[in-house]
C-alpha positions in Angstrom: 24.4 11.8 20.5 26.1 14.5 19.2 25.4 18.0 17.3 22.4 19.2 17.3 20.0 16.4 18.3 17.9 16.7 21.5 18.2 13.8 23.7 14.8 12.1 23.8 15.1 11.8 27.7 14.9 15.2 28.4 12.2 16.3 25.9 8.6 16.2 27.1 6.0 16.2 24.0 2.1 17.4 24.7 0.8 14.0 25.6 3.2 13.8 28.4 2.3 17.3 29.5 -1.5 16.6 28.8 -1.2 13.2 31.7 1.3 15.5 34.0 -0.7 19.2 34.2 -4.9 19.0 34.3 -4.7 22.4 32.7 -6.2 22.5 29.1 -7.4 24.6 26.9 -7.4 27.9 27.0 -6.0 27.6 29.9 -2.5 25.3 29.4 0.2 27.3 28.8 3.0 24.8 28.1 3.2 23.1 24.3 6.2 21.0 25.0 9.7 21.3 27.1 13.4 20.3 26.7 16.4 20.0 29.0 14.4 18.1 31.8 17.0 17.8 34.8 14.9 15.8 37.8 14.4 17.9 40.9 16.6 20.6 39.0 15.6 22.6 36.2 13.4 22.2 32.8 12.9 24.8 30.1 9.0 24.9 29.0 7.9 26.5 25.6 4.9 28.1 24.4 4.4 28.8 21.0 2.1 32.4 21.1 -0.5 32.3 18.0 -2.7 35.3 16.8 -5.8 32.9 17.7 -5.1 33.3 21.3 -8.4 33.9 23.0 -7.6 36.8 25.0 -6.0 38.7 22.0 -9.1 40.7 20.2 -9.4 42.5 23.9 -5.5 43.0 24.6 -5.3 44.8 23.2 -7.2 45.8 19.9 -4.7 46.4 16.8 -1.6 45.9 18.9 -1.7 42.3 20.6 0.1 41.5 23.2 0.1 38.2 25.2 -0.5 39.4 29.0 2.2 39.1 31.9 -0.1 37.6 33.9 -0.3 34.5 31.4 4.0 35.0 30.9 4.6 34.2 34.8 1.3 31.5 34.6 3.3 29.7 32.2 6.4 30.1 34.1 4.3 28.4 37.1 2.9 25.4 35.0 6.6 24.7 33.6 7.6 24.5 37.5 4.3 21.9 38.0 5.3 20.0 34.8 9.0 19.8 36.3 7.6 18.4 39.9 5.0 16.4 38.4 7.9 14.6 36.3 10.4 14.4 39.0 8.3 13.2 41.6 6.2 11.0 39.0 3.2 12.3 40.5 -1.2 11.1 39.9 -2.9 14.3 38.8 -5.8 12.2 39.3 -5.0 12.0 43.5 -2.9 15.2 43.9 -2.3 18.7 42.2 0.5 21.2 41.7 -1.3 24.4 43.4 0.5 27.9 42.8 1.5 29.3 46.5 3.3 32.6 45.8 5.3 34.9 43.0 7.6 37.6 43.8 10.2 39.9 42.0 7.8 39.9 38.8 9.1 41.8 36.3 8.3 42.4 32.5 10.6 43.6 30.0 9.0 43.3 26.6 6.0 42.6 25.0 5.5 39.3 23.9 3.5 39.2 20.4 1.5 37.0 18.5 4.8 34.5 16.3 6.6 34.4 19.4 8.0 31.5 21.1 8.4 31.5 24.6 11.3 29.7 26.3 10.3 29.6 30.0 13.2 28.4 32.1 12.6 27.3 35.3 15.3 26.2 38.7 14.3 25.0 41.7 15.8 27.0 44.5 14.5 25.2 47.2 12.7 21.8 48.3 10.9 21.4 51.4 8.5 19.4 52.3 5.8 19.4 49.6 6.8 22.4 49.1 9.2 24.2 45.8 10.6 27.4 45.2 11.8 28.1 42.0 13.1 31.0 39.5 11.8 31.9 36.4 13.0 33.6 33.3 10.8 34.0 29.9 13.0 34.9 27.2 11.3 35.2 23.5 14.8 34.9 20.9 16.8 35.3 23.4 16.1 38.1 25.3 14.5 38.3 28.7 10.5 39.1 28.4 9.9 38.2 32.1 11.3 36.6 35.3 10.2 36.2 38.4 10.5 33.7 41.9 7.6 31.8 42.7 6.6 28.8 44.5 4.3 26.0 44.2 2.8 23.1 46.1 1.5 19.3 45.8 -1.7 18.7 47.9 -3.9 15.7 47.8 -7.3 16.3 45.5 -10.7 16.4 47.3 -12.7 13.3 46.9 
């Protein structure tokens, strides 16, 4: 392929994302993701709407989508990414959150947005992966941060 056309491969559609993360609503962060490099990188994106559940209280007449739910998403791109590479059961394990560091925000993100939430693994060990995180909305950086994440076996 050539131009413009996204290579199928590397795309990952809501279905896929709805079998690989047992977030959902209100709580799934991720609508879809492109440039899927196993046990390297993936870029997740969320599309920020108006009807946002948390919007009417942050904050009234001036939305903005929190940071806390900027680096969550960040964190559920790196589980989609680690679910996909290691093809892994969210019905016998899940990707658990372990740690964020270096969190920084650098601009609002607003109802219309899209984020692009790019994600790298910096590390593997174990069932354990650290990664880096940028948000950018058009372009420009909204958030990054380092964080790391974990598979462990679901209680029966």
């Amino acid at each position: 392929m050539t131009g413009s056309a996204v290579d199928a491969s590397t795309r990952i559609e809501i279905g896929e994302i709805l079998e690989r993360l047992p977030h959902r609503y209100p709580f799934l962060l991720v609508d879809s993701a492109e440039d899927f490099v196993a046990g390297e990188s993936l870029t997740g994106i969320k599309c920020v709407t108006v009807n946002e559940p948390f919007f009417p209280g942050h904050f009234p007449g001036n939305p903005v989508f929190p940071g806390v739910l900027v680096i969550e998403a960040l964190a559920q791109t790196g589980a989609l990414l680690m679910t996909k590479t290691l093809d892994i059961d969210i019905s016998k394990s899940t990707i658990f959150f372990m740690s964020v560091d270096g969190a920084r925000f650098r601009l609002p993100v607003r109802p219309g947005d899209v984020l692009k939430l790019h994600v790298k693994v910096v590390r593997t060990r174990g069932d354990v992966v650290k990664f880096t995180g940028r948000a950018l909305v058009d372009g420009k950086l909204a958030a990054e941060c380092d964080f790391a994440a974990m598979k462990a076996d679901n209680v029966r």
